[in-house]
C-alpha atoms as one frame of an Amber mdcrd trajectory, in Angstrom:
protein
   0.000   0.000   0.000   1.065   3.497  -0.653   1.184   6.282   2.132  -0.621
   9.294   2.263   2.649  11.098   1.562   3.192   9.324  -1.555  -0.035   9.940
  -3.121   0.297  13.380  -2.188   3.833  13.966  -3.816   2.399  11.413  -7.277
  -0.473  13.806  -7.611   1.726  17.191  -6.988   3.892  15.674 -10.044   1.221
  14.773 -11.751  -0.650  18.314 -11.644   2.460  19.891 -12.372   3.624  17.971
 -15.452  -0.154  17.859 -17.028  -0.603  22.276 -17.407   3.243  22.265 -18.615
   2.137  19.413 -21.508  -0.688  21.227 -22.866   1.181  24.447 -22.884   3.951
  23.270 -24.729   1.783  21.760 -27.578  -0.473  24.739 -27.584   2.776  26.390
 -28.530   3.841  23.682 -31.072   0.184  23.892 -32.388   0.894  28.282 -32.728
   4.236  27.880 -34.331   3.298  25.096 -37.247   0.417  27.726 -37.408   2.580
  30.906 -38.227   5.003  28.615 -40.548   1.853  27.147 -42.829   0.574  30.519
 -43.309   3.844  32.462 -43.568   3.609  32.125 -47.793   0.201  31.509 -48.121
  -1.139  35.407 -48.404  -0.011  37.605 -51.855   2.412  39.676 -51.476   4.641
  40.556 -48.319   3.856  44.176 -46.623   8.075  45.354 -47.152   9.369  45.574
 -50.590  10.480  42.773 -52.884  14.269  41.609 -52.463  14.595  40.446 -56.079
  16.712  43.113 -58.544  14.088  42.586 -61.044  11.035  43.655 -58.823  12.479
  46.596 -57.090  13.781  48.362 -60.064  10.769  48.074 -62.194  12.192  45.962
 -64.988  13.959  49.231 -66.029  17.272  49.295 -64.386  16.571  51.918 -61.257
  18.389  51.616 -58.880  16.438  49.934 -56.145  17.158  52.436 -53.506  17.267
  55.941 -55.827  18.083  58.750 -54.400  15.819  61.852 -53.782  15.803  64.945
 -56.066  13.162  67.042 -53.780  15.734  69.447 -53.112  16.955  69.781 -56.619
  13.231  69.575 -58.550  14.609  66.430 -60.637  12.050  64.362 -61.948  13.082
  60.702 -62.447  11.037  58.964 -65.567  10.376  55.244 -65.026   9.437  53.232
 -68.012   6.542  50.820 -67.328   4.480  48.684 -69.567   1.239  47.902 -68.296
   1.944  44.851 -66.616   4.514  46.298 -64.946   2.551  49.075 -63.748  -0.022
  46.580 -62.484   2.446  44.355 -60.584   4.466  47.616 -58.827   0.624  48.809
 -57.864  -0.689  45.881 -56.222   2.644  45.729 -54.151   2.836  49.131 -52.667
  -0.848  51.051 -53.821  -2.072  52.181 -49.967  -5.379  50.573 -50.662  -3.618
  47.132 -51.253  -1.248  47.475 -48.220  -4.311  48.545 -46.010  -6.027  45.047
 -47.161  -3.074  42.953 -46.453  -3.226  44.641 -42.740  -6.495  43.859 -42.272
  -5.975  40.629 -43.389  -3.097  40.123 -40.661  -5.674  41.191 -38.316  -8.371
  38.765 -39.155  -5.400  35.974 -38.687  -4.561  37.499 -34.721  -7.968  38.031
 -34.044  -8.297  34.037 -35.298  -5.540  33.069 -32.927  -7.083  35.062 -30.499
 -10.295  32.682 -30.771  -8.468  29.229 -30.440  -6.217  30.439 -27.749  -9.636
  29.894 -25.800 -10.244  26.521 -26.276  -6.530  25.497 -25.910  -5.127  25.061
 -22.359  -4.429  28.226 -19.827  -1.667  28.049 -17.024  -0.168  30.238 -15.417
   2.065  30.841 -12.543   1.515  32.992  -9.176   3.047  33.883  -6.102   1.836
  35.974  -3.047   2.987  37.606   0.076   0.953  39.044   2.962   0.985  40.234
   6.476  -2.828  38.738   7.631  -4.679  40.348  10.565  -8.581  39.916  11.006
 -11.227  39.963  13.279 -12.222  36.106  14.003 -15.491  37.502  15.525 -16.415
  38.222  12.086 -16.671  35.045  10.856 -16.748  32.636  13.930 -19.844  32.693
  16.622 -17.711  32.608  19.415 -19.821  32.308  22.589 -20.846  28.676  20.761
 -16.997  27.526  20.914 -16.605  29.259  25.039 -14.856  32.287  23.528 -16.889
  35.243  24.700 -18.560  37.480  22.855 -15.447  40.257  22.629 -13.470  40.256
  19.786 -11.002  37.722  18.955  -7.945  39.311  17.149  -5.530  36.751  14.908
  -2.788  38.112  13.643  -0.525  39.414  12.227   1.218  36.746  10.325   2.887
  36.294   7.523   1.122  34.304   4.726   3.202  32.893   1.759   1.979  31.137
  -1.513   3.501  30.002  -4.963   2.458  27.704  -7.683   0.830  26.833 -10.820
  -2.508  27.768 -11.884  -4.251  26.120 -14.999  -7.258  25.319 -16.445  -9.127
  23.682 -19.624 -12.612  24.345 -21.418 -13.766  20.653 -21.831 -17.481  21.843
 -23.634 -17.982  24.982 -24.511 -19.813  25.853 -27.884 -19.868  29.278 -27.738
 -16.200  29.416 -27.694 -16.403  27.036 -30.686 -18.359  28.624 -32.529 -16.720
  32.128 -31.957 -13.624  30.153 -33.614 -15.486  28.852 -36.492 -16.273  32.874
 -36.892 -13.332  34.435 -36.822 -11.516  31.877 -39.712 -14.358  32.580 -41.672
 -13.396  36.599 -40.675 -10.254  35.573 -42.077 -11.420  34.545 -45.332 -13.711
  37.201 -45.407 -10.337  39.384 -45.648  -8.876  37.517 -47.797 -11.611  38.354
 -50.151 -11.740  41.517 -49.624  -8.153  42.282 -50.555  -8.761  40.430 -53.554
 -11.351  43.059 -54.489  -9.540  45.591 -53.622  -6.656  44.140 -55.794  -9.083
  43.663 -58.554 -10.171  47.624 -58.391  -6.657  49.069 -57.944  -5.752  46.996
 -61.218  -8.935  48.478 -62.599  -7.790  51.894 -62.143  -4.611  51.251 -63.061
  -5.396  50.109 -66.650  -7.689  52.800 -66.881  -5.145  55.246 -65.968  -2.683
  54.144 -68.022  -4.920  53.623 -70.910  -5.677  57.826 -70.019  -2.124  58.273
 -70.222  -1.701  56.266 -73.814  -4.821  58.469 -75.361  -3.973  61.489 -73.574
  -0.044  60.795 -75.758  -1.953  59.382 -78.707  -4.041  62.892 -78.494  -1.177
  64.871 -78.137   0.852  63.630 -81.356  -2.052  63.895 -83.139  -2.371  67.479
 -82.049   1.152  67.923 -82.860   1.096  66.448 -86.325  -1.964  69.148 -87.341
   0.037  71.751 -85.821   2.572  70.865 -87.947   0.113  71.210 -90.881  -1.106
  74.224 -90.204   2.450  75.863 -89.714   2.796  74.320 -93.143  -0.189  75.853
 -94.647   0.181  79.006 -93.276   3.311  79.453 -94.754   1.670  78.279 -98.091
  -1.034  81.212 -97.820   2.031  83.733 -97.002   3.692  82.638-100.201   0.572
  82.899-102.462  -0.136  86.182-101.140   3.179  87.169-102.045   2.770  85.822
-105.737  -0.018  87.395-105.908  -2.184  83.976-106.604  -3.767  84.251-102.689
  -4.955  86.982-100.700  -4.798  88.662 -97.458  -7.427  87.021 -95.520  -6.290
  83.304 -97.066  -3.134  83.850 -95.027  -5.039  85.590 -91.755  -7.762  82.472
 -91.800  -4.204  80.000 -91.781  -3.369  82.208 -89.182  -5.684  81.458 -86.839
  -6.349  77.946 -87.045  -2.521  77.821 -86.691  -3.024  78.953 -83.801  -5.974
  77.335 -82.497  -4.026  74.359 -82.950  -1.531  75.451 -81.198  -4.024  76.086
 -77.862  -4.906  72.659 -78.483  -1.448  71.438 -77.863  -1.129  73.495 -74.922
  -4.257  71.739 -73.338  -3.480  67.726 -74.677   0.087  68.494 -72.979  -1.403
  69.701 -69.750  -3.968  66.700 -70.020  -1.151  64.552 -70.255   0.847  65.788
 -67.238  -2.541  65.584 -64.738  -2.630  61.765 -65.891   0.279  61.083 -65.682
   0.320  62.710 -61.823  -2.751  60.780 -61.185  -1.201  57.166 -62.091   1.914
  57.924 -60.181  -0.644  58.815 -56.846  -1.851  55.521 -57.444   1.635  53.845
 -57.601   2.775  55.275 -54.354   5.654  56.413 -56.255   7.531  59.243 -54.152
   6.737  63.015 -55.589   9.735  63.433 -58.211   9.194  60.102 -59.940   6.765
  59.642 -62.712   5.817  56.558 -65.185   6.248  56.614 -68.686   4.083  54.092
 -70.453   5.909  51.922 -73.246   2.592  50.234 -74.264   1.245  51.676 -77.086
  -2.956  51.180 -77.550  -3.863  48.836 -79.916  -6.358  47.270 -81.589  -6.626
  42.983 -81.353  -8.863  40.229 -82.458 -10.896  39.376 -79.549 -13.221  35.752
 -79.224 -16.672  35.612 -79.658 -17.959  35.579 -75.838 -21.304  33.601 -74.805
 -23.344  36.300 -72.753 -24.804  34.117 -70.006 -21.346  32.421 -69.466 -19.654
  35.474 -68.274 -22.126  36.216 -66.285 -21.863  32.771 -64.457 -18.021  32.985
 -64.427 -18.184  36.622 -62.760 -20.202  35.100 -60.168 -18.258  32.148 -59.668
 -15.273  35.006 -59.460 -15.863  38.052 -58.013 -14.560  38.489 -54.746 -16.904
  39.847 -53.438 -19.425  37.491 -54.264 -17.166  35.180 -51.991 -16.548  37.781
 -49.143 -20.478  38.150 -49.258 -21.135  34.165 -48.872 -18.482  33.955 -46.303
 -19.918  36.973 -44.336 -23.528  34.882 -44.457 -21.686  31.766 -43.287 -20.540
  33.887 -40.661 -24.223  35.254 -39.803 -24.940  31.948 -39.797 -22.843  30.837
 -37.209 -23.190  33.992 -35.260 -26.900  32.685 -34.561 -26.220  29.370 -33.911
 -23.696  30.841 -31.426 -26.542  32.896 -29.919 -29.134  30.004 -29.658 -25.833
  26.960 -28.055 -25.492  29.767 -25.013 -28.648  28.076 -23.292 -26.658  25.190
 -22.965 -24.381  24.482 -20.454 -20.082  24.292 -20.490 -17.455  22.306 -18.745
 -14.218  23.229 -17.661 -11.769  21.346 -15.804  -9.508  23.584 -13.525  -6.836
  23.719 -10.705  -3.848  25.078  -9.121  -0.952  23.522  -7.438   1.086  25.546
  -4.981   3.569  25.835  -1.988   1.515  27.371   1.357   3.490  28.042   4.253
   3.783  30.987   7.204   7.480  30.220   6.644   9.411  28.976   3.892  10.854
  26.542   5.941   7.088  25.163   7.174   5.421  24.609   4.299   3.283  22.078
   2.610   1.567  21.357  -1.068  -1.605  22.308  -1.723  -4.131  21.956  -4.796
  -6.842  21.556  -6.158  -8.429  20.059  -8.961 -12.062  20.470 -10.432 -14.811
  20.270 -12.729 -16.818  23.238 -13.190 -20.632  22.886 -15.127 -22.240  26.106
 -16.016 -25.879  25.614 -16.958 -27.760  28.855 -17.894 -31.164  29.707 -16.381
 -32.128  32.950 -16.810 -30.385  35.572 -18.986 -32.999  38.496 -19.026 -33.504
  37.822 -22.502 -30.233  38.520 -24.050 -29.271  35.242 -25.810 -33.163  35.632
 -27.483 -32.329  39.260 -28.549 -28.963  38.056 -29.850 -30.203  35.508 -31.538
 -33.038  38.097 -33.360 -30.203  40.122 -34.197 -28.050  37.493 -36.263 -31.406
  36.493 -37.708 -31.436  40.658 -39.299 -27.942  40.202 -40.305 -28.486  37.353
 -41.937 -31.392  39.018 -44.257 -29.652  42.045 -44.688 -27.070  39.826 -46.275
 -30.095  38.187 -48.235 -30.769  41.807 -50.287 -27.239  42.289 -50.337 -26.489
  39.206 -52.438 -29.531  39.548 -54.575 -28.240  43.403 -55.380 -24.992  42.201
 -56.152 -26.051  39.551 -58.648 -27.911  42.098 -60.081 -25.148  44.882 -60.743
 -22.610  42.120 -61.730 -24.805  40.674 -64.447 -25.660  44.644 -65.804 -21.684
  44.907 -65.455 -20.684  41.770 -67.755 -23.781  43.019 -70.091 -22.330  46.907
 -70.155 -19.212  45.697 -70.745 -19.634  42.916 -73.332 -22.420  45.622 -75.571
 -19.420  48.212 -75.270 -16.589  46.057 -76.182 -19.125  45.265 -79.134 -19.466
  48.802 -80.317 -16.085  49.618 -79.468 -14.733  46.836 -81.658 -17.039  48.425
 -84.570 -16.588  52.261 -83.899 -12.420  50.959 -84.288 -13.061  50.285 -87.906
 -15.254  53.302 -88.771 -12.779  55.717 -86.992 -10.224  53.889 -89.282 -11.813
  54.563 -92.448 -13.096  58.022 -91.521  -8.694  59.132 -90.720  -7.729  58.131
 -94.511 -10.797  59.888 -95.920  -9.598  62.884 -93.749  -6.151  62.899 -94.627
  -7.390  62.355 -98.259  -9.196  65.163 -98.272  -6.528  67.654 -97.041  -3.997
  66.840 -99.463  -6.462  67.416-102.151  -7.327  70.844-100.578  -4.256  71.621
-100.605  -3.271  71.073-104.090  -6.498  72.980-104.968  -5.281  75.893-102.921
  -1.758  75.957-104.646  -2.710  75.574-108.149  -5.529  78.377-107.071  -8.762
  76.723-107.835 -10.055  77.928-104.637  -9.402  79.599-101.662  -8.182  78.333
 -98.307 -11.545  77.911 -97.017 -11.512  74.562 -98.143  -8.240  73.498 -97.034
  -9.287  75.007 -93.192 -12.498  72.876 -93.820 -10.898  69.858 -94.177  -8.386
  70.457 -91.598 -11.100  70.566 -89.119 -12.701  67.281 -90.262  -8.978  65.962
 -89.946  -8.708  67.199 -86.358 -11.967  65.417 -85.737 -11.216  62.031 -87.535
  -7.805  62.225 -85.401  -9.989  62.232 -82.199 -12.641  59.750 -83.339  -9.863
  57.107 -83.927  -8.011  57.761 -80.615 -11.112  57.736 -78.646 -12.015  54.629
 -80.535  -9.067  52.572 -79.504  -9.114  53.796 -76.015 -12.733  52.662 -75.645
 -12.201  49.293 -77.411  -9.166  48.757 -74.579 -11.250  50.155 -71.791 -13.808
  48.352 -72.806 -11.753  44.596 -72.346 -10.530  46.321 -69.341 -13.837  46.618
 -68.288 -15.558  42.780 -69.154 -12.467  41.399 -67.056 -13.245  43.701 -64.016
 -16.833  42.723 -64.356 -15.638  38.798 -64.198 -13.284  39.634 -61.852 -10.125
  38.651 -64.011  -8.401  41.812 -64.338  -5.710  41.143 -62.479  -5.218  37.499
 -63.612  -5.809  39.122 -67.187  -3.142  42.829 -66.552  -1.219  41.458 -63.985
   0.353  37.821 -64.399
């Protein structure tokens, strides 16, 4: 048989060695956590340490140094997938996702650290006096009915303190929550990747027809310098006449106010795409990418509309944040029933070091609720509102993602047409101004024709830039309404 002392001294060990277990594999458990999700999530929140990332595939140096002080502007040459690639790694919008994200994975860890074992260890001091009157009936023990002082003494303590939630659904389920919180981020970084790729094409597309616009302006105000000198040299031979020359005159010169605005165009967009870059203040991009126009596949209407909703984000942050609703009332509705949690402490008690002895305790705790007042029912009401406000949400959102594919695929349509037209209509215009001028220098007519034409030139110019910028925008567009654009700009 085994004394009392042994017993004691197995179940000291015992309580001592059983906290210390469970904390070490609740730290295992955290660690294999942090190194499975380590390269799991996009892209980190410091800079790439790869050459070819940092310097933007153009040979920067990867740490340049500042011209603020001197006004130099530094011009980095991007194509678009570039652009796209060096925006969803350092846009504000995208970093502000991926910390929100990091969140949703503490706030996750925060959850399970509730279910997984707590211990703890504590020690105390004190000088005790009391009043054993207060407490004690002492005329029923002979002690008179004065006060009985005990005290003071010294009072020392030290040990472990643990415990364990055996059943407790509400914990469980506030678990289940938060990893669905976490792919609820997840999701919505992905949207917010898809729209900062979405206004980076269309801000680099800006930039290409704002240049496209600008040449073009450039080019007629070569013509007109051109013509103008014409008139001036006909007047002088006496074939033209004075207002010939002033009517080249001015439209020389309103071409030349037209350059002045496509150039200041050109800087604003160019500003705006470098805001959305996060590039700092004296570097700018300069596009490579030229606009063009491509053969595109015949799409089927009704299956881009089911691939944008298989797609979109945040079609899947919306499902997950119902799942969560979900869960948030079953959470509600489980508090009526009761938890069990197994709980202890082990520690040294003495009035001296020297004349001390063990003590601990071990138990089993059952909560069963009985009357809350009616807060668990008013909790549960309130997931049940989430949960249809989440309803109409998801029946809105199917409805502006299938007008989005059908906006998109009836522009890219007409874009794809208005392309060829525009075409057509620039040769005609160029056409017609060489004629005109060969009329006005043999003298047929005057240079009313020739300013005539130039006009309809100046407009063909702008029809056939704004038609290729639409066609691009417009497959821009269709793969932000499936929710490909950056699978379609950026990879």
């Amino acid at each position: 048989m085994y004394s009392c002392e042994s017993c004691r001294r197995t179940s000291a060990f015992l309580l001592i060695v059983f906290p210390l277990f469970w904390v070490a594999v609740s730290l295992v458990m955290n660690c294999s956590n942090v190194r499975a999700q380590t390269p799991e999530y996009g892209w980190p929140l410091s800079q790439p340490t790869s050459n070819s990332e940092v310097t933007y595939a153009a040979g920067r140096d990867p740490a340049p140094q500042s011209h603020h002080g001197s006004g130099a502007v530094t011009k980095i040459p991007l194509t678009l997938k570039q652009t796209v690639d060096l925006a969803l790694r350092q846009n504000p919008r995208r970093v502000i996702a991926r910390i929100l994200v990091d969140e949703s994975l503490k706030d996750k860890d925060i959850a399970r650290s509730a279910l997984l074992p707590q211990a703890e260890v504590e020690a105390r001091q004190a000088i005790i006096r009391f009043n054993a009157q207060s407490f004690i009936d002492l005329p029923k023990i002979g002690l008179g009915n004065e006060p009985l002082r005990i005290g003071p003494f010294q009072s020392i303590t030290g040990g472990a303190v643990f415990s364990q939630q055996l059943l407790n659904l509400g914990l469980i389920r506030r678990f289940q929550i938060s990893r669905e919180g976490v792919k609820v981020a997840k999701f919505d970084e992905s949207s917010v990747r898809e729209r900062v790729t979405a206004a980076v094409v269309t801000q680099y597309l800006a930039i290409l027809e704002s240049d496209a616009n600008t040449k073009a302006v450039e080019d007629r105000v070569e013509l007109a310098e051109r013509l103008h000198q014409q008139a001036t040299r006909l007047e002088k031979t006496g074939v033209g006449t004075t207002i010939d020359t002033l009517r080249a005159q001015v439209e020389l010169q309103n071409e030349k106010q037209q350059l002045l605005d496509a150039q200041t165009t050109h800087h604003a967009v160019i500003y705006a795409l470098a805001e959305l870059l996060n590039l700092p203040r004296n570097d700018e991009p300069q596009p490579t990418d030229t606009m063009q126009f491509y053969k595109i596949p015949a799409f089927n209407q009704q299956h881009l509309i089911d691939q944008a909703f298989a797609n979109r984000p945040e079609m899947k942050a919306l499902l997950s944040r119902e799942r969560e609703a979900e869960l948030a009332h079953k959470a509600a509705s489980e508090q009526r029933l009761p938890t069990l949690t197994f709980s202890g402490f082990y520690e040294y008690q003495a009035r001296r070091l020297s004349t001390g002895e063990p003590g601990y305790t071990y138990a089993f705790t059952l909560n069963v609720p009985l009357w809350t007042s009616g807060r668990i029912h008013a909790e549960m009401a309130r997931a049940s509102l989430e949960s249809k406000r989440l309803e109409e949400e998801h029946q809105n959102l199917e409805d502006a993602i299938e007008r989005q594919v059908k906006t998109a695929l009836d522009q890219l349509q007409a874009a794809r047409n208005a392309v060829d037209v525009a075409n057509l209509g620039l040769k005609l215009a160029q056409d017609v101004v060489a004629r005109a001028e060969r009329r006005f220098e043999a003298g047929v007519t005057t240079n009313i024709e020739v300013i005539t034409a130039q006009n309809d030139l100046a407009r063909a110019d702008d029809n056939q830039i704004k038609a290729l910028y639409r066609f691009n925008q417009a497959r821009a567009d269709l793969a932000r309404a499936e929710g490909d654009a950056e699978a379609v700009y950026g990879r």
